[in-house]
MIFIPA-550125 format. One line per field, with one value per residue (C-alpha): x, y, z; residue in three letters; chain. Coordinates in nm, 3 decimals, decimal comma. Example, Ala and Ser with C-alpha at 12.3 -4.5 7.8 and 13.67 -1.06 7.14 Angstrom:
2
x: c(1,230_1,367)
y: c(-0,450_-0,106)
z: c(0,780_0,714)
roti: c(ALA_SER)
fipa: c(A_A)
# end
This chain:
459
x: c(2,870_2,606_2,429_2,068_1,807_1,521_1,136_0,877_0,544_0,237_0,023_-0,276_-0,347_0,015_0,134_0,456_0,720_1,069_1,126_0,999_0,646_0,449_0,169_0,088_0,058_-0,209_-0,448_-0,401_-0,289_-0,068_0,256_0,204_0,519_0,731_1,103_1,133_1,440_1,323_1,604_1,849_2,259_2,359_2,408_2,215_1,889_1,740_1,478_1,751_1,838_2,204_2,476_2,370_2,037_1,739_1,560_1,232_1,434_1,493_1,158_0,988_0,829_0,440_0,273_-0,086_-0,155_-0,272_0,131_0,328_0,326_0,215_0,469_0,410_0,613_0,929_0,939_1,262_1,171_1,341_1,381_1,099_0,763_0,545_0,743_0,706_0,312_0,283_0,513_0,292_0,540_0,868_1,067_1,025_1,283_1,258_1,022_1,009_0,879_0,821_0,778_0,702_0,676_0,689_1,081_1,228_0,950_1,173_1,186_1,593_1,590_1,280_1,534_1,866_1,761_1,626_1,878_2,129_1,913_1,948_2,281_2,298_2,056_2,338_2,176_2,393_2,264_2,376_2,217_2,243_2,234_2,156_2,095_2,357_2,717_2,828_2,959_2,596_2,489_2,767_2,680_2,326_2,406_2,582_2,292_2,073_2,281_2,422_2,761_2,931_2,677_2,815_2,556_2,701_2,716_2,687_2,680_2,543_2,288_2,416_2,200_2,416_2,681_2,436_2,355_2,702_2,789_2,472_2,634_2,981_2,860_2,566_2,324_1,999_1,873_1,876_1,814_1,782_1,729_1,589_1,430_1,395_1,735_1,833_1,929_2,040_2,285_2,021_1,816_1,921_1,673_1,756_1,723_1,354_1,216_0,914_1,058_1,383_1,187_1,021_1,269_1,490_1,228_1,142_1,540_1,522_1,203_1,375_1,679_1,470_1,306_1,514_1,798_1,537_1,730_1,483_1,479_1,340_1,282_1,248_1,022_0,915_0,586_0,399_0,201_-0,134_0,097_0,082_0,386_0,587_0,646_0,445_0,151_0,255_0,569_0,263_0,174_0,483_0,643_0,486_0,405_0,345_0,369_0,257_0,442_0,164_0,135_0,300_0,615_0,611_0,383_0,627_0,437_0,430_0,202_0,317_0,012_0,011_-0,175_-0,059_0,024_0,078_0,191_0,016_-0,277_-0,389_-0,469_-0,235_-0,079_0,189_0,302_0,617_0,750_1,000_1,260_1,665_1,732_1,509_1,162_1,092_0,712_0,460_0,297_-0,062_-0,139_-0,445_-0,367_-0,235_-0,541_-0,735_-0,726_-0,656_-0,983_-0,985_-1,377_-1,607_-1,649_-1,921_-1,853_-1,656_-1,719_-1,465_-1,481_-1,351_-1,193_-1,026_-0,686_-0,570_-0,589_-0,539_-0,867_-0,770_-0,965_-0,994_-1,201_-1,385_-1,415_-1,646_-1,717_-2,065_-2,073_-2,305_-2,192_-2,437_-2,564_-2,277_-2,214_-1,858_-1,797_-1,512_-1,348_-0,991_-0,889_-1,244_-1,456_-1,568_-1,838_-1,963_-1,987_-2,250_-2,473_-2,478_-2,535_-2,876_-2,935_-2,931_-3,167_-3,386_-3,415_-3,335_-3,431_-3,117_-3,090_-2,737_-2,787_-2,691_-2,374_-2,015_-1,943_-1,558_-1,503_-1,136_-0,995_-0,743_-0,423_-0,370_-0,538_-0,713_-1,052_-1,164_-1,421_-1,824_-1,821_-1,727_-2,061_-2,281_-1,982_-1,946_-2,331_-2,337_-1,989_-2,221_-2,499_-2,331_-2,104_-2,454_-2,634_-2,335_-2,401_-2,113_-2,124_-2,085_-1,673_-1,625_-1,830_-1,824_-2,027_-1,969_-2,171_-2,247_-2,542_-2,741_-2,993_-3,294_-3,198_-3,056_-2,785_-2,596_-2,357_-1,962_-1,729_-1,588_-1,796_-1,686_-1,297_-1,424_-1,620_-1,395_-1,094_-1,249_-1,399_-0,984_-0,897_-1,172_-1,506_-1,786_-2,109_-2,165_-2,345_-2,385_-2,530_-2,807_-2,657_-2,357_-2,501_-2,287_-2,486_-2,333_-2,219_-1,928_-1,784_-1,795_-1,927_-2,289_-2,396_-2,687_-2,805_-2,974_-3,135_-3,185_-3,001_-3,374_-3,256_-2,916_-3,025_-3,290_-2,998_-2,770_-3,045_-3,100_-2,767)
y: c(2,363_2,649_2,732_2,608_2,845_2,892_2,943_2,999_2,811_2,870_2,549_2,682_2,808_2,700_3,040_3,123_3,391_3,471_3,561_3,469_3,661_3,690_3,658_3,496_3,770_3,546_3,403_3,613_3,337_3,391_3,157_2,909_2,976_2,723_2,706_2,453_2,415_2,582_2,426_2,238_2,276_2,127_1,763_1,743_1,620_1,687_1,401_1,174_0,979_1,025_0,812_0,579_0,450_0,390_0,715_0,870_0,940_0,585_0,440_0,127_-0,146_-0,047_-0,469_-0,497_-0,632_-0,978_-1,009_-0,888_-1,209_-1,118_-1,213_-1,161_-0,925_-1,068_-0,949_-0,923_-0,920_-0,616_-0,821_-0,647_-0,797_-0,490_-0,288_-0,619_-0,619_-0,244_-0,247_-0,521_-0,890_-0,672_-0,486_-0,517_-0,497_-0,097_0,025_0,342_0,393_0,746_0,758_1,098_1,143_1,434_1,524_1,283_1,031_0,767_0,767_0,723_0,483_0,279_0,253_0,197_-0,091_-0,224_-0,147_-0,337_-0,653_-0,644_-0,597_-0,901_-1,117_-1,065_-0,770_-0,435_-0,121_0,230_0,477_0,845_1,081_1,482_1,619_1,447_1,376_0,976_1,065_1,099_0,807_0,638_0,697_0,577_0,261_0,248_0,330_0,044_-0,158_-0,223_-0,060_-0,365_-0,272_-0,295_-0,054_0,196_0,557_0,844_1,187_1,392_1,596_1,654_1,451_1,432_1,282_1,048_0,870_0,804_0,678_0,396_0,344_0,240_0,074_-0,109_-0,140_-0,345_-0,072_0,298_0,500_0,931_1,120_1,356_1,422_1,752_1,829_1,673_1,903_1,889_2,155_2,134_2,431_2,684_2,739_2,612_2,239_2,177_2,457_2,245_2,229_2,058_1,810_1,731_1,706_1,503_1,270_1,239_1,173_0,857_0,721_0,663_0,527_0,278_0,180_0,163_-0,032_-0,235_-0,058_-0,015_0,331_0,486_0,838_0,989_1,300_1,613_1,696_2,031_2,142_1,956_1,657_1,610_1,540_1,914_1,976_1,930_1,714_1,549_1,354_1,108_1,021_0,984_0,722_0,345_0,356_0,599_0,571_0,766_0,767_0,847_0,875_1,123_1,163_1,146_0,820_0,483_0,351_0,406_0,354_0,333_0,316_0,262_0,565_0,452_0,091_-0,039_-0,390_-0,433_-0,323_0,048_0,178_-0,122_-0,043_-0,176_-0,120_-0,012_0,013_0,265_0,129_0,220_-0,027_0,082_0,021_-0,337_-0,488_-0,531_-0,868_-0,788_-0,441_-0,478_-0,451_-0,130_0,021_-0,138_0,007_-0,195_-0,165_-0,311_-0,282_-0,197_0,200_0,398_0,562_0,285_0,077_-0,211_-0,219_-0,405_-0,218_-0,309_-0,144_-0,314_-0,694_-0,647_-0,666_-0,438_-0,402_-0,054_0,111_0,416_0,611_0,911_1,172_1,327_1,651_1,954_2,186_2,547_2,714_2,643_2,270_2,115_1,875_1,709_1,413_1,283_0,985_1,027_1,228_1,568_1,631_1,274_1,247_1,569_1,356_1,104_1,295_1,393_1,033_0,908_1,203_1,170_0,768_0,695_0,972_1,037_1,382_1,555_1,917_2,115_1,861_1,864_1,545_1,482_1,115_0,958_0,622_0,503_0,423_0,734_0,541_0,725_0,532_0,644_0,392_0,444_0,139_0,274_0,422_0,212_0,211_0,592_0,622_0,292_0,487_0,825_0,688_0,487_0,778_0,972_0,747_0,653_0,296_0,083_-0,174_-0,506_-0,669_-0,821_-0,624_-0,503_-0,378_-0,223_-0,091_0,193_0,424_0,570_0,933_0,726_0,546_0,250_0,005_-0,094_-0,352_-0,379_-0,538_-0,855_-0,888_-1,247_-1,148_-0,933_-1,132_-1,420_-1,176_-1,096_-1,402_-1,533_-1,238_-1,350_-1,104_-1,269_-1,021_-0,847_-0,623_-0,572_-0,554_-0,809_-0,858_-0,923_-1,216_-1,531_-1,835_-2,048_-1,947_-1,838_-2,047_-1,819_-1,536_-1,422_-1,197_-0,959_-0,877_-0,562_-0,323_-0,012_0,205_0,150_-0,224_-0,157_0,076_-0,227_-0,497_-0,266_-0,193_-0,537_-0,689)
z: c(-2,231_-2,263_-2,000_-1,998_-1,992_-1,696_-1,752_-1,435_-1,533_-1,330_-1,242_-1,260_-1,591_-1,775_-1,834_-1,839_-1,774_-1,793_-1,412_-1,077_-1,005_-0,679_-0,893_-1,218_-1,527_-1,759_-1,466_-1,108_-0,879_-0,658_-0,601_-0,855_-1,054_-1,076_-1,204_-1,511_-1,759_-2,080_-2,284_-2,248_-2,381_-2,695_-2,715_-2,351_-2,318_-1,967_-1,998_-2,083_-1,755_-1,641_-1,635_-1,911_-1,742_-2,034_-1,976_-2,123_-2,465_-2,586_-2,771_-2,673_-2,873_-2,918_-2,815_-2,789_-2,385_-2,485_-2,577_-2,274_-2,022_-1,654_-1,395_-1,049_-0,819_-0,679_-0,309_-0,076_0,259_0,505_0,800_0,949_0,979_1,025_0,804_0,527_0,615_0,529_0,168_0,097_0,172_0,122_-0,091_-0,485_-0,701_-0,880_-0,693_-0,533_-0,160_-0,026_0,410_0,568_0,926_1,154_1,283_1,564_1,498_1,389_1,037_1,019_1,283_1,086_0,762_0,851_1,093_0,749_0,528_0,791_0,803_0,429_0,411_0,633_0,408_0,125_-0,079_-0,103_0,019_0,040_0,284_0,122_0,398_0,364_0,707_0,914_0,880_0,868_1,206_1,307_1,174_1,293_1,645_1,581_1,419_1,803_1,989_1,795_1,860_1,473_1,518_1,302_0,976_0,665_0,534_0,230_0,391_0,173_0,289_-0,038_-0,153_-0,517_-0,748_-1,022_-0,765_-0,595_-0,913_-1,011_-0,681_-0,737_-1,111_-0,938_-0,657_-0,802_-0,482_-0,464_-0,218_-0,208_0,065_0,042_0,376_0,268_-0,100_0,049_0,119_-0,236_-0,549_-0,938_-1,100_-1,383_-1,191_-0,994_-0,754_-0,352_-0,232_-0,082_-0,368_-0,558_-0,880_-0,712_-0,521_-0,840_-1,077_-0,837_-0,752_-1,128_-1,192_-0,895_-1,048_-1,383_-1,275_-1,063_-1,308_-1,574_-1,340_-1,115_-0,789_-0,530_-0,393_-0,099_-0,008_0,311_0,281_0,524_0,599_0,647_0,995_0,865_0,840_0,475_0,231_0,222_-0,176_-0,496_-0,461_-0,776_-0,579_-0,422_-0,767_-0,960_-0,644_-0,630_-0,241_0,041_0,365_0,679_1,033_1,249_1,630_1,905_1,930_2,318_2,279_2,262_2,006_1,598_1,356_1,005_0,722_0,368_0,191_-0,134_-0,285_-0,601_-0,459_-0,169_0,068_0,109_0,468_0,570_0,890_1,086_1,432_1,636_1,962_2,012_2,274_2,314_2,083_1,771_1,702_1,758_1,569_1,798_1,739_1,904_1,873_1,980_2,319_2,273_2,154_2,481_2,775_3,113_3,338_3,662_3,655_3,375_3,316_3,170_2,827_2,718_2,413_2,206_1,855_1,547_1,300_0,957_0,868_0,598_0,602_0,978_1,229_1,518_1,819_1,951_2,261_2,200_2,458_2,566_2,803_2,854_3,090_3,120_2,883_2,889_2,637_2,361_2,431_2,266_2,040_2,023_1,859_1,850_1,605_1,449_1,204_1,405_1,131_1,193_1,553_1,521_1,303_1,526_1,767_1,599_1,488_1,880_1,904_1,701_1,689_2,008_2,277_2,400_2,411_2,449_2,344_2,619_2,714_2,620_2,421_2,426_2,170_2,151_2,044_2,285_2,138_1,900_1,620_1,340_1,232_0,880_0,840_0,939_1,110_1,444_1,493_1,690_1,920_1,957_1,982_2,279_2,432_2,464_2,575_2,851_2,959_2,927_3,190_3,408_3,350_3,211_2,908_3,065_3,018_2,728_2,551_2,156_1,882_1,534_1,226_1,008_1,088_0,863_0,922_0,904_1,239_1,061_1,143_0,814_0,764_0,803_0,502_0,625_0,945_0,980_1,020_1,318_1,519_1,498_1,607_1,898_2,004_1,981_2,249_2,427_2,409_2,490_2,383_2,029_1,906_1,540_1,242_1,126_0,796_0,936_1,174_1,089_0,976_1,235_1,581_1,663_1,979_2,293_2,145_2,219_1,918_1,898_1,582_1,505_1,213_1,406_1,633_1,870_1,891_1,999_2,261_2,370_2,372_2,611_2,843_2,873_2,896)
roti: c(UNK_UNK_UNK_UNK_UNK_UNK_UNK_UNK_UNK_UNK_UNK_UNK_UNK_UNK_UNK_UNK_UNK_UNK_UNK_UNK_UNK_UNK_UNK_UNK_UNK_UNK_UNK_UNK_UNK_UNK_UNK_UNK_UNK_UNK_UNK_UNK_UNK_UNK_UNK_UNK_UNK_UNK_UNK_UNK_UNK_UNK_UNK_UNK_UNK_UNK_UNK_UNK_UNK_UNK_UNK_UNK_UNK_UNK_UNK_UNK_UNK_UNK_UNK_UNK_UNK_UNK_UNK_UNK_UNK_UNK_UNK_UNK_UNK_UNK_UNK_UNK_UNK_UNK_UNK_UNK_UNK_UNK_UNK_UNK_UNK_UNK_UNK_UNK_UNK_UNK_UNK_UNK_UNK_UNK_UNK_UNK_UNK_UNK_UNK_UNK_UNK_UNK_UNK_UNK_UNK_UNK_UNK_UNK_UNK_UNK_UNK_UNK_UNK_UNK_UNK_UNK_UNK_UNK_UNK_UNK_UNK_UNK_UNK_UNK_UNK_UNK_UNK_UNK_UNK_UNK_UNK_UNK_UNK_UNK_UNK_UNK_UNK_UNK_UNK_UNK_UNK_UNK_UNK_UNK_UNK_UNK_UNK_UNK_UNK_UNK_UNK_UNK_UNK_UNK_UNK_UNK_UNK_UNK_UNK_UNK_UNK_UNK_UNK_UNK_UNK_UNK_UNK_UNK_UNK_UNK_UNK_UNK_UNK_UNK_UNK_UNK_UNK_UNK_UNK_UNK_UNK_UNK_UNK_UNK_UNK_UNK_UNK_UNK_UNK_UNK_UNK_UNK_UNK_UNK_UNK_UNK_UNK_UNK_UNK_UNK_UNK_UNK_UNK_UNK_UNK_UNK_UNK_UNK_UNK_UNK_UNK_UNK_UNK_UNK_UNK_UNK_UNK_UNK_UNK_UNK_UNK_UNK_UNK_UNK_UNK_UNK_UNK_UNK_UNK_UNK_UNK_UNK_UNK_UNK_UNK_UNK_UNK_UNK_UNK_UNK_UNK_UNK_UNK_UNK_UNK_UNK_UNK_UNK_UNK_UNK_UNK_UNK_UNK_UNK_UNK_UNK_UNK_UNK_UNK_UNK_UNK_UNK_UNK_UNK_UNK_UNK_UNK_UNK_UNK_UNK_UNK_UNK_UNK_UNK_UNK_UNK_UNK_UNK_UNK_UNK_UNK_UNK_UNK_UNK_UNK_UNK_UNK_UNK_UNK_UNK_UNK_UNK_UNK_UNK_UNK_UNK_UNK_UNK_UNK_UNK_UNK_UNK_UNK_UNK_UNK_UNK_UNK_UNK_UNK_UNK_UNK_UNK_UNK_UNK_UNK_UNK_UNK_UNK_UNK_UNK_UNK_UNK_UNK_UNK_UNK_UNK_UNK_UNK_UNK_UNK_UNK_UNK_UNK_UNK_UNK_UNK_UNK_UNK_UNK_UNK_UNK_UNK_UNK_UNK_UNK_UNK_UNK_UNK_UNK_UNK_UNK_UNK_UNK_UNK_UNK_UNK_UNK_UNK_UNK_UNK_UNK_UNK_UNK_UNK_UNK_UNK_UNK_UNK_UNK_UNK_UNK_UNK_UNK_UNK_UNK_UNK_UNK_UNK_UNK_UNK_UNK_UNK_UNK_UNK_UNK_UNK_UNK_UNK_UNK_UNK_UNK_UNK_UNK_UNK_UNK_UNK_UNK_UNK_UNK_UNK_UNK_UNK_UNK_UNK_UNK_UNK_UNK_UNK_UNK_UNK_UNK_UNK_UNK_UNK_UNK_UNK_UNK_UNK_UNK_UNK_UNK_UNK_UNK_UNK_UNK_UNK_UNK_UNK_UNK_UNK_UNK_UNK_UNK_UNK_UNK_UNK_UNK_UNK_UNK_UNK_UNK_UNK_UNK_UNK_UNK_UNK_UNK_UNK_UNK_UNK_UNK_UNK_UNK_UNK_UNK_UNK_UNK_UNK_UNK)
fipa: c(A_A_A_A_A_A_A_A_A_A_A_A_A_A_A_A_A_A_A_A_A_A_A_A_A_A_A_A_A_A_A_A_A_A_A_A_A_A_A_A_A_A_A_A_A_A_A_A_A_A_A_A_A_A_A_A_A_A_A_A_A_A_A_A_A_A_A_A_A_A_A_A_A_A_A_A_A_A_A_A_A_A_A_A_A_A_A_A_A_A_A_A_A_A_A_A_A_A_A_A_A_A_A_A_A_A_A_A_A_A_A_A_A_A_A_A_A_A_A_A_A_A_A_A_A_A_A_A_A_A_A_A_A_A_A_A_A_A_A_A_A_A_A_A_A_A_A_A_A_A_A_A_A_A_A_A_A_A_A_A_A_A_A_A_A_A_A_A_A_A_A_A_A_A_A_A_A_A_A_A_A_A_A_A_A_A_A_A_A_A_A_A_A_A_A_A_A_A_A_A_A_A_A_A_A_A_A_A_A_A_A_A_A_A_A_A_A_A_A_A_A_A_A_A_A_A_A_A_A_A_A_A_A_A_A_A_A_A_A_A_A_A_A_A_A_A_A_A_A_A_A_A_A_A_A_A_A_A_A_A_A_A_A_A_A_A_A_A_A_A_A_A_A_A_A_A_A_A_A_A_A_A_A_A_A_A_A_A_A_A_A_A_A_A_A_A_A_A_A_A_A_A_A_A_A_A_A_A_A_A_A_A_A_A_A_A_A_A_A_A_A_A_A_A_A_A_A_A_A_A_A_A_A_A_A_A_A_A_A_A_A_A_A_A_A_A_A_A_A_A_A_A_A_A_A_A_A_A_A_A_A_A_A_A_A_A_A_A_A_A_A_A_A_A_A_A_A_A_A_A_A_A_A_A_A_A_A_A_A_A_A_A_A_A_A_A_A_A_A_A_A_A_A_A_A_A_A_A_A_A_A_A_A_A_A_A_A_A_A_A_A_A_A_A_A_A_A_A_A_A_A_A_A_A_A_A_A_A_A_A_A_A_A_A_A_A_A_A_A_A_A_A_A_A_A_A_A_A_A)
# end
């Protein structure tokens, strides 16, 4: 077979050349070549999928949309709730799932607790493992307690291997630890390079989808935390999910960045014990803190992550801070809590330029959405004036520049969440008032960030 010949395209500008360059000759940038297969041997056709599978080569009937009959998604669930609630109600059948996670969060652990409970629900699985021997995984089937799985092992990293192992053994489920460690003869450059990850990620796809196997891929992430490898790999898979939360921290968060079946920004949470990680039916509590008495800086609110309505205490710290105060948020916006800070200024009188301003939301929870500022701005204040928000206290809502309080998507949700853990006071938004009351829950409604100062100083 003749040996196929190698081309090094840049992804900026599409240039190409016939060797590996520092920088690209047509546009200037620097490492943006990338090794592709210029052509392939005769009778070989590299965007043919291996092993028989229908593959990009084979045409398909051209039917206008009106034709092709809608069918809804058949779902297997993984014998994990929060895992089901992030994927969307389980596992469909072809689809491809990508999880990243930093190292030793529990991203192994996660998967082969799930591909076990399948195996016991009757569906056949096969766990492909790079980076550890099946002695390794052996031992940790042990240590969760699983040591009698019937789980496939496969310890391989050759693609070309991989998928004829899945054409023998036929599994419903496919796991790869890691995509990263993962190569194809096809190239020559090392397992991990981008135009590996790529092409064997792009070699998976098709065979899930031209098979209906469902396959899952474990990926690495970079120091920011985002998905090591080409960019591209997010948009070619069908979900992505996130492992989020410190490693040293029991608990895990795992959130859906990317869905075509389910919820985005779903999340679901774990509790890492010496069994596995077990689903943690109210995670609310983990994002509250246990006062014995009410402190200042300390303000509940609702938040939305997913379908789910978590509650989640925001917490600040007000102290003199000289001539080059600090700002400093964790789990929320940095550039947002400094407008705020100029909102509660300007609109309110409070007045915190010449103090450090430390924000955090308990729990390790990240909170994207604007509608945690009325709580930040109450938490500052309180932590500001020593005085502490009375128990069973909450508020939520967007603020706006011109001092105003805007509303909250699915206000109703919230409120009635928190009147069922039992909060008793609200603050929030006055289009998000309901039009009857709620039972046990006093709520305040407001338009201005003025109004919600008036309603704390008063309660």
């Amino acid at each position: 077979m003749a040996k196929e010949k190698t081309t090094f395209t840049c992804t900026e500008c599409g240039g190409t050349s016939p060797r590996w360059l520092g920088k690209c000759p047509s546009c200037g940038a620097w490492n943006t070549l990338i090794e592709q297969v210029a052509e392939a041997g005769p009778g070989k056709n590299r965007m043919s999928a291996p092993q028989g599978y229908a593959g990009l080569a084979n045409a398909q009937p051209v039917l206008p949309l009106a034709a092709i009959e809608a069918q809804d998604v058949a779902r297997t669930p993984s014998g994990i709730d929060e895992l089901d609630r992030v994927l969307g109600g389980g596992i469909v059948e072809g689809g491809v799932v990508l999880i990243g996670g930093d190292p030793g969060i529990g991203k192994s652990t996660l998967l082969l607790q799930a591909m076990d409970a399948l195996q016991r629900a009757g569906l056949p699985t096969l766990y492909v493992t790079g980076e550890e021997s099946g002695a390794q995984v052996a031992l940790r089937s042990r240590r969760l307690g699983i040591e009698g799985s019937q789980v496939q092992l496969l310890a391989e990293i050759q693609l070309e291997k991989i998928l004829a192992t899945v054409d023998a053994t036929q599994p419903a489920v496919v796991v790869i630890d890691s995509i990263q460690t993962t190569y194809s003869d096809q190239l020559t450059s090392a397992p991990g390079s981008v135009a590996q990850v790529r092409e064997c990620a792009a070699h998976l796809t098709r065979m899930a989808k031209g098979t209906g196997i469902a396959v899952i891929l474990v990926g690495h992430v970079t120091k920011e935390g985002a998905l090591a490898g080409p960019r591209v790999l997010e948009h070619m898979v069908d979900t992505v999910l996130y492992f989020e939360g410190d490693t040293h921290s029991q608990f895990r968060l795992v959130r859906a960045i990317k869905n075509r079946f389910g919820a985005v920004n779903e999340i679901g949470v774990f509790a890492m014990t010496e069994k596995g990680l077990k689903g943690v039916s109210n995670p609310s509590a983990i994002f509250l803190s246990q006062h014995s008495e009410p402190v200042p800086g300390s303000c509940v609110m609702v938040t939305l992550e997913g379908t789910r309505p978590l509650l989640v205490e925001i917490q600040a710290l007000v102290d003199s801070g000289g001539p080059s105060p600090r700002r400093l948020s964790v789990g929320l916006d940095k550039d947002r809590l400094a407008m705020l800070l100029a909102v509660l200024h300007r609109h309110a009188g409070v007045a915190c330029m010449d103090q450090d301003v430390f924000v955090n939301a308990v729990g390790g929870v990240r909170i994207s959405e604007p509608a945690a500022d009325l709580a930040v701005m109450l938490s500052i204040t309180s932590s500001l004036r020593g005085k502490a928000l009375p128990r069973g206290f909450l508020a939520f809502g967007e603020v706006g520049l011109a001092g105003e309080v805007r509303p909250a998507p699915r206000g109703q949700e919230r409120l009635k969440e928190a009147a069922k853990l039992g909060f008793s006071v609200a603050v929030v938004p006055k289009a998000n008032a309901p039009k009857k009351p709620i039972q046990g829950l006093t709520i305040h409604a407001v338009e201005r960030v003025e109004e919600a100062m008036d309603v704390v100083r008063g309660l």
